[in-house]
Structures are given as structure tokens and as C-alpha cells.
C-alpha positions in Angstrom: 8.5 32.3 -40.5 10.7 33.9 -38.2 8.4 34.3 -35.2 7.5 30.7 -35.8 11.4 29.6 -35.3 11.6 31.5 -32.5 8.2 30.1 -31.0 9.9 26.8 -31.9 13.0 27.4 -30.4 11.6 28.9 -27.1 9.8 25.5 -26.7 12.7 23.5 -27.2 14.6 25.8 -25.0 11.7 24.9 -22.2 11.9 21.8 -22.6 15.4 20.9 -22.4 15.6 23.4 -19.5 12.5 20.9 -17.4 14.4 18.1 -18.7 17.7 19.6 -16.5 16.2 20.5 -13.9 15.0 16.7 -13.2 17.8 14.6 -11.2 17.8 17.2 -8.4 13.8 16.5 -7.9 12.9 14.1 -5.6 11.5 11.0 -6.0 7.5 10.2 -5.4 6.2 7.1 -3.4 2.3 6.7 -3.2 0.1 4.2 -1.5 -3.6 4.6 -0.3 -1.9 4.7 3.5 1.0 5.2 5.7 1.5 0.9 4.3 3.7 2.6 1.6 6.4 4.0 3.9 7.2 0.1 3.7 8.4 0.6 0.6 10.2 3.7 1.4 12.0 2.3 4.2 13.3 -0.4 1.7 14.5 2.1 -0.5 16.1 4.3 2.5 18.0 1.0 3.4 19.0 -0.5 0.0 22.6 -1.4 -0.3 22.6 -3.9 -3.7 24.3 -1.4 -5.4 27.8 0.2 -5.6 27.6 3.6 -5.7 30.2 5.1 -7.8 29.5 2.6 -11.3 25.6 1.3 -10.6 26.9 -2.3 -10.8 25.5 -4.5 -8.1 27.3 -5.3 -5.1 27.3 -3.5 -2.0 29.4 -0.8 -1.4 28.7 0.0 2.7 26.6 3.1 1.5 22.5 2.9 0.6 21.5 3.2 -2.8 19.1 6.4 -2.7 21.5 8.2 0.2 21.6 11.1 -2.3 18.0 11.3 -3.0 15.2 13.3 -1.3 11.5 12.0 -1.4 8.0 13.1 -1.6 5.5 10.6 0.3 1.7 10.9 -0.1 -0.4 8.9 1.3 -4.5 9.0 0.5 -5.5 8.5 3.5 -9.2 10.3 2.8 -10.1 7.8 0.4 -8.6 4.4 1.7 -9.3 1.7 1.7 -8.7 1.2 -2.0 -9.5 -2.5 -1.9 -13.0 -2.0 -1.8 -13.9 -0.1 -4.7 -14.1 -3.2 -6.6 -16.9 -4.6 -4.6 -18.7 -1.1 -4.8 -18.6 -1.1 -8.8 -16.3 1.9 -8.3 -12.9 1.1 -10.3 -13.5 3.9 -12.4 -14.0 6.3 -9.3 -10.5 4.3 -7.8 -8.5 5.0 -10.8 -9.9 8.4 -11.1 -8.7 9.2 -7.5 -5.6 7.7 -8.2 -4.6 10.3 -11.5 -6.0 12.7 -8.9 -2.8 12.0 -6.5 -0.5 11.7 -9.6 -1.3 15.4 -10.5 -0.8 16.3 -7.4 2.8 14.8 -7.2 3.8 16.0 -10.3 2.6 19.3 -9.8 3.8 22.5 -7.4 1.3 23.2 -4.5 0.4 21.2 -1.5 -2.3 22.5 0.8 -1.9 23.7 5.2 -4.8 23.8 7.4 -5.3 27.5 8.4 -8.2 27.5 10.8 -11.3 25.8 9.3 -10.1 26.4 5.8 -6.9 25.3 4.2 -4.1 28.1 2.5 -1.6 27.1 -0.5 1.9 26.2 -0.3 4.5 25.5 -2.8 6.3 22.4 -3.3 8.7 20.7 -5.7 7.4 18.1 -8.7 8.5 15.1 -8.3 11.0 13.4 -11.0 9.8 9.6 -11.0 7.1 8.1 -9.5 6.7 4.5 -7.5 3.3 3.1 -6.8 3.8 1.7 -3.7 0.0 0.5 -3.7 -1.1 -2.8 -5.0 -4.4 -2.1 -5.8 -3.3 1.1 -7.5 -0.8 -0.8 -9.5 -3.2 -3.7 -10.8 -6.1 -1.3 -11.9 -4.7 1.9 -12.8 -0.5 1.5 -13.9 -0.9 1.4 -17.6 -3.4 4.7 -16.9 -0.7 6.2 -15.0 2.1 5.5 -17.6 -0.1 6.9 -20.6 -0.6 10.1 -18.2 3.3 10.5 -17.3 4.5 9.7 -21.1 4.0 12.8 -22.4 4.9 15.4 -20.0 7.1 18.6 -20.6 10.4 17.7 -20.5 9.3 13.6 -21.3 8.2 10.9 -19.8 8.2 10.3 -16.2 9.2 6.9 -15.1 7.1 4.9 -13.2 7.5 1.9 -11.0 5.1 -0.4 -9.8 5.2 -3.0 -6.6 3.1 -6.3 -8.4 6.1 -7.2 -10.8 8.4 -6.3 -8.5 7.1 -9.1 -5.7 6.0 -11.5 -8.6 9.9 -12.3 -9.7 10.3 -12.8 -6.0 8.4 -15.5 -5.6 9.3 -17.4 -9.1 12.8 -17.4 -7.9 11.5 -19.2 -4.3 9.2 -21.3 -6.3 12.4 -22.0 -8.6 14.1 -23.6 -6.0 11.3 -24.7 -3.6 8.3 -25.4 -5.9 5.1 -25.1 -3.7 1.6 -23.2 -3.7 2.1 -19.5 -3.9 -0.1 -17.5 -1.6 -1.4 -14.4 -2.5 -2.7 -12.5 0.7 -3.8 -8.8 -0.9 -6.3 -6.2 0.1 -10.5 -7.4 -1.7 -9.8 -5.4 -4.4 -6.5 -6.3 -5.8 -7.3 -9.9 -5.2 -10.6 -9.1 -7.4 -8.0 -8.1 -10.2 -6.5 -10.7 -10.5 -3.1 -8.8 -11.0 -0.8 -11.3 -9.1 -1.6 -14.4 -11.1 -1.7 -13.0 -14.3 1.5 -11.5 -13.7 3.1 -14.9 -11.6 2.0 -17.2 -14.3 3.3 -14.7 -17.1 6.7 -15.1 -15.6 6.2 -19.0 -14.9 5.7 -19.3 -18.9 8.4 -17.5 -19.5 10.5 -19.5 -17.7 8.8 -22.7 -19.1 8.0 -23.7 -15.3 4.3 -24.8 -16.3 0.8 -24.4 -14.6 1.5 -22.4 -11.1 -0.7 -23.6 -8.3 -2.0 -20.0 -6.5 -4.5 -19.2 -3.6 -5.4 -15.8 -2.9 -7.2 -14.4 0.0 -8.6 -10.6 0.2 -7.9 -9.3 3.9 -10.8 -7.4 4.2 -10.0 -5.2 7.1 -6.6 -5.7 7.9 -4.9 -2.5 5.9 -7.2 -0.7 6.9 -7.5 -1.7 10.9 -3.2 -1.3 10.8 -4.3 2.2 9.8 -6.9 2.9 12.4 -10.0 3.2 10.0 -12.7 3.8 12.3 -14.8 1.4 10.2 -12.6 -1.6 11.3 -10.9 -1.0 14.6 -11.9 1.9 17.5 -9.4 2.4 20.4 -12.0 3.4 22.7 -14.9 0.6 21.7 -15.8 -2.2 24.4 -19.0 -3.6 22.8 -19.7 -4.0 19.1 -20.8 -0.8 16.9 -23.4 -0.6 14.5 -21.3 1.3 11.7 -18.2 -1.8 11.9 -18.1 -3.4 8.5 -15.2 -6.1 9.3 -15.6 -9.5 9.6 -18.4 -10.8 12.3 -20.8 -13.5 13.0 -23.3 -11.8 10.6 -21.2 -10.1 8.0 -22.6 -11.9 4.5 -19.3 -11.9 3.0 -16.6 -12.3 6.0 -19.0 -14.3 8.1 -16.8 -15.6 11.6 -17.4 -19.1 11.4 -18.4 -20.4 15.3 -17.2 -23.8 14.3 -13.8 -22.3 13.8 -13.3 -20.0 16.9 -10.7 -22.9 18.4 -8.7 -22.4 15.6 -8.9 -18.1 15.3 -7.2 -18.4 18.4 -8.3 -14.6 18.5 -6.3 -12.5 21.3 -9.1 -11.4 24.2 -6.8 -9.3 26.2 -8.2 -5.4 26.1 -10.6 -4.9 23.8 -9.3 -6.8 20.9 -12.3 -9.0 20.7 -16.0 -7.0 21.1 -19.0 -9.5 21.7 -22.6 -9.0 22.3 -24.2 -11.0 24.6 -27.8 -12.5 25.1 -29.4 -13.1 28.7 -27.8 -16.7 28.9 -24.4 -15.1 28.2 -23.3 -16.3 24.9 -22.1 -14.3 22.2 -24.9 -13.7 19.8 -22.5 -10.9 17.6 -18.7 -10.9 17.2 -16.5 -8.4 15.9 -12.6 -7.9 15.4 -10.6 -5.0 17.2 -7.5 -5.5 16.6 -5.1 -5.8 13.4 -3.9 -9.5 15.3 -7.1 -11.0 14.9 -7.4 -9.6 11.3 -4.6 -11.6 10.5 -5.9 -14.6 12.5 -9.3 -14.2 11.2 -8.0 -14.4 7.3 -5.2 -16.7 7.1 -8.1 -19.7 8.5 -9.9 -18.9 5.9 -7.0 -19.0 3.3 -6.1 -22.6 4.7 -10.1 -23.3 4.9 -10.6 -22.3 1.4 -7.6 -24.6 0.3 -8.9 -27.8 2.2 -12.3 -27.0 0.3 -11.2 -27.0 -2.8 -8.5 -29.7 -2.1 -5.2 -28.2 -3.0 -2.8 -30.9 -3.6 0.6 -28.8 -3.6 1.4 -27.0 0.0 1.6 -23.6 0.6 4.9 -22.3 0.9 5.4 -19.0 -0.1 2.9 -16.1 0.6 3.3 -12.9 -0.8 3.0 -10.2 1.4 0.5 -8.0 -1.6 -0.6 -5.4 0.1 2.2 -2.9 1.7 0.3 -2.6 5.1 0.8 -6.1 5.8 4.7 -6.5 6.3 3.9 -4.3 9.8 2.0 -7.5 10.5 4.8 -9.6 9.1 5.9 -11.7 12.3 2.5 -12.3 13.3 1.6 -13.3 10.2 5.0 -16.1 10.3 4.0 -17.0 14.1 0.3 -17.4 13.2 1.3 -19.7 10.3 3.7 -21.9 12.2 0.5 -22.2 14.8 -1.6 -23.3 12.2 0.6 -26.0 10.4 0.9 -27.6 14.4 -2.7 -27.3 15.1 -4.2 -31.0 15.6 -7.9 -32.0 16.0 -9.7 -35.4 16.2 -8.4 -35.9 12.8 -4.8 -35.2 13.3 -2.6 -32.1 11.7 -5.6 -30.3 10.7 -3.4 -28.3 7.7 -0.6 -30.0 6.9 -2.2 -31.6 3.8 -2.4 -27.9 2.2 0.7 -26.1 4.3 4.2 -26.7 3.9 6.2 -26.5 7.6 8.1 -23.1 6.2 6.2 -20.5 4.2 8.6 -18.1 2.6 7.3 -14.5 3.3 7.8 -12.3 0.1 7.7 -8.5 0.9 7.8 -6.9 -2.6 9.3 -3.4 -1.2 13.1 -4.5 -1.4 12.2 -5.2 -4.6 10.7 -2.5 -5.9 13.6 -0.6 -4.2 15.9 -2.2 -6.8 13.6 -1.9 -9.8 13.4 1.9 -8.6 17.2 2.0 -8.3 18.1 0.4 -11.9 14.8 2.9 -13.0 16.6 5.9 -12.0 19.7 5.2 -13.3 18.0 4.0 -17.0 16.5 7.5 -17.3 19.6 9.6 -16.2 18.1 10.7 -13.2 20.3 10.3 -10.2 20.8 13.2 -8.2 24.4 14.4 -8.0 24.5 16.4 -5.3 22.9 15.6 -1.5 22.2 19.1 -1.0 20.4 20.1 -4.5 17.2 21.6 -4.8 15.9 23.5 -7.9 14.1 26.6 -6.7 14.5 28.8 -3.4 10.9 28.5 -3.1 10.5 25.4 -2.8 9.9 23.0 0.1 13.8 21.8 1.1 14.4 18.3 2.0 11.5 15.7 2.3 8.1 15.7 2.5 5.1 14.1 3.5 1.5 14.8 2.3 -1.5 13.0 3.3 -4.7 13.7 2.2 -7.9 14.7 4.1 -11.5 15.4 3.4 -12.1 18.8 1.8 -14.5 20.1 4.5 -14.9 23.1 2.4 -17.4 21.3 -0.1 -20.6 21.4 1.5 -22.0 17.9 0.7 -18.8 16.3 2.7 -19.9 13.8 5.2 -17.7 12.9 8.0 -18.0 10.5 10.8 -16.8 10.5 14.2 -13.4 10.6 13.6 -13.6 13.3 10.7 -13.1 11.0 8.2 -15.7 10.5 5.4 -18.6 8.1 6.4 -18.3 5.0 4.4 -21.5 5.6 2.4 -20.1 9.0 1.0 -16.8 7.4 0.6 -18.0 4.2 -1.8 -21.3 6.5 -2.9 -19.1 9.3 -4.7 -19.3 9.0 -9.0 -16.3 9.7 -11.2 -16.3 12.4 -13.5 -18.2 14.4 -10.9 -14.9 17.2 -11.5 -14.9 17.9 -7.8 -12.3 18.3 -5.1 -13.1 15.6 -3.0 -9.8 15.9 -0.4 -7.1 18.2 0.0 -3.2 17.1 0.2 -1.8 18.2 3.6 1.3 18.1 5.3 1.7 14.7 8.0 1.1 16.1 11.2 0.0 15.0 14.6 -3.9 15.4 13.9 -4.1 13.8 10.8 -1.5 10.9 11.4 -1.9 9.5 15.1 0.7 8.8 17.9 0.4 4.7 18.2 0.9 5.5 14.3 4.0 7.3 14.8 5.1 5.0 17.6 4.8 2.0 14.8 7.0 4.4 12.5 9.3 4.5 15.4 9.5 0.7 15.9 9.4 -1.1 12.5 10.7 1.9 9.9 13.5 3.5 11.7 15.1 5.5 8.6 11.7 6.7 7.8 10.7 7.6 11.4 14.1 9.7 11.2 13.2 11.9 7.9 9.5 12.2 9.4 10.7 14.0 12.3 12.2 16.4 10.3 9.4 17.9 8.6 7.1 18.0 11.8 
């Protein structure tokens, strides 16, 4: 009886001691890509709170200046919006418990040679899925994992909710056709209009009129997935799986090319040409066209099916895309002035302003009002809970795991497509390993774009090079 109390006691002891350690942890962000630092940089930035009693309001000082953060991005096995279409869900949510682990747990990975050596790092105390795909297919997977961990559960925050109450409250005050412009596979899961009409009812504001459109390509051409977009490319490749004249599913329409308006200039455009000169094969080269290429076929796809309310808010649903975010306004102000014999060619299914809805600032606030519900605020700037462990920030991404043997890579040593898309769960195997960011596995024009768009977390990326 007595060796049982004690047994009891030591466990309680344990777990109250985890449970103490937990504000001075840092906070986890995940996304399938470098997209997520989006999300980060809206939560480096946030000022809707006042500091010293959580009440909103501003107080001059950013909400998470206190915090430290741990960023992974899954870089090995992006794009995630394509495991729908390959029958895979099971192998994307699968992957994504694989990174949850990993941020919740105490070792990171470092190249050493040809092989990789083991490091320690902190767990992280809370966790926000910075990923829409990730959020629509595998959050309540990821809450049932994190509910019943030492110490209790670990909060979890996810980005579709977050930019659904964005765009009710446009659509509140300028009612209009919501756009949801996501990666294939969260578009396939219908996550955004479940969760936008949800709130609609809720509000009693009826039947909402949505359009989605998968950018096929787009995430992963910001990134610089060799599949989609090759620096050094000046004719079309044989292993590009974007949009061209003869993709089956993302076929470039040649009666549309006036209105692409694709960019020429470099290599942003790759045709193949027959003896009399035409272009018998076209293919996209550049993240511009991307988003030139998919937001025609959004406004195609609402003429066809002869949308009566006009598009004007478009939700920005995958975290890549607010890189692309004045293009994407410039593009759409092109379109709603583009005439042909028959006059305004859009204007019947596109309202003259689209409101732009970027779901990171708030998630940043869902994260904020998160942290605070759970007691988890860090007190000091400077804390950190074991000598051991990595100080400050950190950055992971991960990379193919050259040290199983079956590993295929292509040129650019990432894994070939096929492998990628022809991997099984429940196979109980290693595919990647989580490594630091450096300047291999995270390139400069990538940095550069860091540098440009996401100043604050440019600034805590140098750090930890």
C-alpha cells in the first residue's frame, strides 16, 4: 500500500513538475513550407493586446514579444495538397503526427557528412497549424494526440476558423461571393465552406454563395519545388507536373492566353515549338503566372456555372499565397477591366474591390487569447527550462532521410514525385529527418523573400544561422 502511494505520488509530483515547466517553452508553428513563417510574422507583429491585463487594445508593444518559437517546416514531403488526388490522406495525416512528435519531443537532427548526428532541443508548449491542408484533414487527429499528454493537454490552434470569421465579418457588412483560393487538396476537403457556412447559420445570414479554386502549383512554385518551377530551365521538362497545354486536369486553355496575360520576360514562360514556330507545349515558370493562370480559371469557372452574386472577398487559404498577395490584388483589378467583343468580360461574376482575407493575423489572435486560456504566457524574455537545451528560436525543416536505402531523389535532392505520392502509411519508417534551416536546404532568393516581405522573421532567422 505504501509503495503504491508513493508510486502515486511520484507521478503526481512528475506531472505537476511538466505542467511548470510549460510557459517558459516555446511556442510551435507548422506548415508543409517556409508559407507558415506568414503566420509567424503575424504573430511577431501583433499588437491587439495590452500587455499587462490581456484586454484588447494596443499597448505600443507586440503580443508574443516575450515568447520564443519553434518553426518546422516539412519541406521533404510538400506539397500537401496533393495527397488528396493520390488517395493518400491517410499517408498526409500520418506525416503530419509524424512532425507533431517531433515538436513535442527533445531531439532535432544536424547533417554530419553524409549521415545526420542528434541534437537536443526544447518541446514545444502549444502548437499552431499554420497549414490549411493540415488543419482541414488532420486537426481533430492532432487534438486527440495532444489531449492526453504528461502534464495535460497541449493547446492547439488551427488557421481555417481563424480566416473563416474573417470573411463573415466582410461578408457582414459587404455581402458578396466568397472566394476560396487554397492549395488541390484542402479545396478537395471541403474545410472552408463547411466551416463559412457553419458560421453563416450561426449568425442566421442564410445560404453563402462560395467558389473555390485549388492552385495547383502555386505553394509549391513560391517554394521552388523542382516539379513546378526550375531557375535554370529555358525549354519545357519532361518531369513538370504544373499546368500546360496537355496537363488532363490544369489544361492551359489557348483560347484564353489574351487573358493569362502570362509575364514572358526571362524564363517565366517555357514553350516548345514545332517547325512553323508555334507553341505546340506550354509550361509555367514562374509563381506570377501561377497566379495568373488560376485566378482565370476561378472567374472561368464562375461564368460557367453562372454565379449571380460577385466575387468580393477571396480568402487567401493556403499560407504561401499572401507572398503573392499584391499580384494576386493587381491581377484581379486587371481582370475586372478586361473588355472583349462582348464588353467587361467579368464584371457579371467580380465585384470592382475583392477584400483580401489573410487568415495569419487571425490566427495570431486566436493563438494569443489560446495562450493566455491555458496559463501559458511566458513571464520572463530570457527563460529557458534546461541548460541543455537549444536557447532562443529555432528553425527545423525537414529533408529526405538519405540513410534509408529505397530513398529516391531527383535532381535537386528532393524526393522524386513518384516516391513522394507512391509511399503507404503504416509502413513505420523514417521517411525524412528534421534539420536545422540552413543555406543548403533553404535557398538564397528564399531568404531574400524572408528579407523583403517578413522582416521580424528574417531578423530571428539570422540568429540561428
Amino acid at each position: 500500500m505504501i509503495n503504491k502511494s508513493c508510486s502515486l505520488f511520484v507521478s503526481l509530483f512528475l506531472l505537476y513538475s511538466v505542467a511548470a515547466q510549460r510557459p517558459a517553452l516555446p511556442i510551435g508553428v507548422f506548415d508543409s513550407g517556409t508559407g507558415g513563417l506568414t503566420v509567424l510574422e503575424a504573430m511577431l507583429t501583433l499588437d491587439a493586446y495590452n500587455n499587462k491585463d490581456g484586454k484588447p487594445g494596443a499597448d505600443g508593444i507586440p503580443d508574443f514579444s516575450k515568447e520564443r518559437f519553434q518553426y518546422l517546416a516539412d519541406q521533404a514531403n510538400m506539397p500537401y495538397g496533393n495527397y488528396a488526388a493520390a488517395g493518400k490522406t491517410n499517408l498526409l495525416k500520418e506525416h503530419v503526427l509524424k512532425n507533431m512528435r517531433f515538436l513535442l519531443g527533445k531531439t532535432a537532427s544536424l547533417r554530419s557528412g553524409k549521415s545526420f548526428v542528434v541534437q537536443k532541443k526544447e518541446a514545444v508548449k502549444m502548437l499552431v497549424i499554420a497549414c490549411n491542408t493540415a488543419t482541414a484533414y488532420a486537426l481533430p487527429d492532432i487534438k486527440q494526440y495532444t489531449a492526453n499528454l504528461p502534464g495535460g493537454a497541449i493547446p492547439v490552434v488551427g488557421v481555417i476558423n481563424a480566416g473563416s470569421l474573417a470573411a463573415i465579418r466582410h461578408l457582414q457588412q459587404n455581402w458578396g461571393t466568397v472566394g476560396v483560393f487554397a492549395t488541390a487538396g484542402t479545396v478537395a476537403s471541403n474545410g472552408y465552406p463547411l466551416v463559412l457556412q457553419a458560421m453563416a447559420d450561426s449568425l442566421q445570414l442564410g445560404p453563402l454563395s462560395i467558389a473555390s479554386q485549388g492552385g495547383f502549383g502555386l505553394a509549391e512554385s513560391i517554394d521552388r519545388d523542382w516539379s513546378f518551377i526550375a531557375d535554370q530551365a529555358q525549354a519545357p521538362r519532361s518531369l513538370y507536373k504544373g499546368p500546360s497545354f496537355r496537363h488532363p486536369t490544369y489544361p492551359i486553355d489557348t483560347s484564353l492566353l489574351g487573358i493569362y496575360g502570362f509575364i514572358k520576360s526571362g524564363n517565366s514562360l517555357l514553350c516548345e515549338y514545332d517547325d512553323a514556330g508555334r507553341c505546340v507545349e506550354m509550361q509555367l515558370n514562374d509563381p506570377v503566372n501561377y497566379v495568373r493562370y488560376h485566378l482565370v480559371s476561378l472567374l472561368e469557372k464562375m461564368r460557367a456555372q453562372q454565379y449571380r452574386i460577385p466575387l468580393n472577398t477571396l480568402i487567401l487559404g493556403c499560407t504561401h499565397y499572401p507572398y503573392m498577395r499584391d499580384t494576386i490584388a493587381a491581377v484581379l483589378q486587371e481582370l475586372y477591366a478586361y473588355q472583349d467583343t462582348n464588353g467587361y468580360r467579368y464584371r457579371g461574376v467580380l465585384a470592382p474591390r475583392v477584400e483580401l482575407i489573410d487568415p495569419a493575423v487571425e490566427t495570431a489572435k486566436e493563438a494569443y487569447l489560446t495562450l493566455h486560456q491555458y496559463s501559458l504566457a511566458t513571464v520572463s524574455a530570457s527563460a529557458s527550462t534546461s541548460s541543455t537545451s537549444l536557447k532562443g528560436d529555432a528553425f527545423f525543416i525537414s529533408v529526405p532521410n538519405t540513410l534509408l536505402p529505397e530513398v529516391q531523389l531527383q535532381e535537386d535532392g528532393w524526393f522524386t514525385n513518384t516516391y513522394k505520392y507512391g509511399r503507404n502509411a503504416g509502413e513505420s519508417k523514417s521517411f525524412v529527418q528534421f534539420v536545422p534551416f540552413d543555406t543548403t536546404n533553404i535557398a538564397a532568393a528564399t531568404y531574400d523573400r524572408f528579407r523583403l516581405l517578413l522582416p521580424a522573421c528574417y531578423q530571428r532567422i539570422r540568429k540561428t544561422l
